[in-house]
Structure formats: structure tokens, C-alpha cells
N, C-alpha and C positions, 0 to 999 in steps of 0.2 A: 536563393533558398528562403523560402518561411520560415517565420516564428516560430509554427507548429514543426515543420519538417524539423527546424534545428534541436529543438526540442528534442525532436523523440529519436533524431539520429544520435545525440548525446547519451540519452535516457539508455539506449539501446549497447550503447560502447558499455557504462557502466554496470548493465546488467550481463552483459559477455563476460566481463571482466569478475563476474561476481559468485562466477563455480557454481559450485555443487548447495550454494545456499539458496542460487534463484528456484532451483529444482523442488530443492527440499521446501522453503519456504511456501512456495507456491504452492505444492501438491499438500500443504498441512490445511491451508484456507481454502481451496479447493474442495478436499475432501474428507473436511472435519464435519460431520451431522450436529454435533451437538453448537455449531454457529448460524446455521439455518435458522430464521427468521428473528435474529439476532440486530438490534442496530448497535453501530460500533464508527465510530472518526477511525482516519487511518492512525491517529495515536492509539486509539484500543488494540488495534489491529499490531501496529507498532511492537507493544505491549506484549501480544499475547503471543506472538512470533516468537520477540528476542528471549522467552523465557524459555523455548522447545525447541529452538532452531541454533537461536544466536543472531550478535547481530552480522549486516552483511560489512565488508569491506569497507566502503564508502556511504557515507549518509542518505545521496540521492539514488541510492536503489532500493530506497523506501519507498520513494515515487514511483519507479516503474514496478516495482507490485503492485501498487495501488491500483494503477494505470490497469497494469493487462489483467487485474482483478476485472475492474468495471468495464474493460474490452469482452471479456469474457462472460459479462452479464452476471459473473458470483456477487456482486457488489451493485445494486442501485443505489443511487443519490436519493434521500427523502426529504432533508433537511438540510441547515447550516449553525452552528452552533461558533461558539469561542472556546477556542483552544484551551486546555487549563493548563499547561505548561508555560508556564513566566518566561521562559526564552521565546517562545512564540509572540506575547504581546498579544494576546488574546485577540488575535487575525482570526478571523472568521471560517471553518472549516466544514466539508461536507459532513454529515451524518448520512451514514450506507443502512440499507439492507441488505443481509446478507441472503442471496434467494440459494 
């Protein structure tokens, strides 16, 4: 198996595993107008979920929203910015637009 495969059969388990938040979460960045041409890191994103949703289960099904965001074309890459979150260590992170 790949890198990538393992990746995203994991990504995939904890997103099963993550109910009615992957739903909810998903369909709020989906099909919110007011973040339309919006740029946002998945920390804004992060952010503006865990305030209207909650957060999910486990940490990395922050990822695979992210993920099936930008599968889904709601989310382009434009940028790369540092993190401001100090647990992060200012790692280098996309900046989206939100189309």
C-alpha cells in the first residue's frame, strides 16, 4: 500500500467513525455563502466549525474535512502562511479559497 493510500484509508476510518459531525460539519462549509471568496488556513476553518458544530471525536478528522473540502473544489490552495497556533510551531500551512 502507499503513502497516500494509507493515508487516506486511515483519514477515511476516522471520518466513519465521526457521525453525524462529518455531515454536519461538511454541509456548514459547503453551504455557507457568506465564506465564498473568503481566504481561511484549515485553522480558520477549524475555528469557525468548532464554534457551530463542535469539535469532532478525534483531532485528525480535521484533516479529512479539509481533504474532501479541496476534493470537492469548496476549498483552493492560494498560499502558504505559518500557522499561529504555538502548538503548531509555526509549520507552514495552506491558505484556501473558498470558491
Amino acid at each position: 500500500m502507499s503513502g497516500e493510500a494509507g493515508r487516506d484509508e486511515g483519514i477515511g476510518r476516522v471520518l466513519d467513525n465521526a457521525g453525524t459531525w462529518k455531515h454536519r460539519s461538511r454541509n456548514l462549509v459547503m453551504n455557507t455563502d457568506e465564506l465564498t471568496g473568503r481566504l481561511m488556513t484549515g485553522e480558520d476553518i477549524r475555528l469557525y466549525v468548532s464554534q457551530r458544530v463542535g469539535s469532532p471525536h478525534h483531532h485528525n478528522a480535521w484533516g479529512g474535512l479539509i481533504m474532501g473540502l479541496v476534493k470537492r473544489k469548496r476549498l483552493v490552495e492560494v498560499d502558504r502562511v505559518k500557522m499561529r497556533d504555538p502548538r503548531s510551531h509555526a509549520r507552514k500551512t495552506p491558505v484556501y479559497r473558498v470558491s
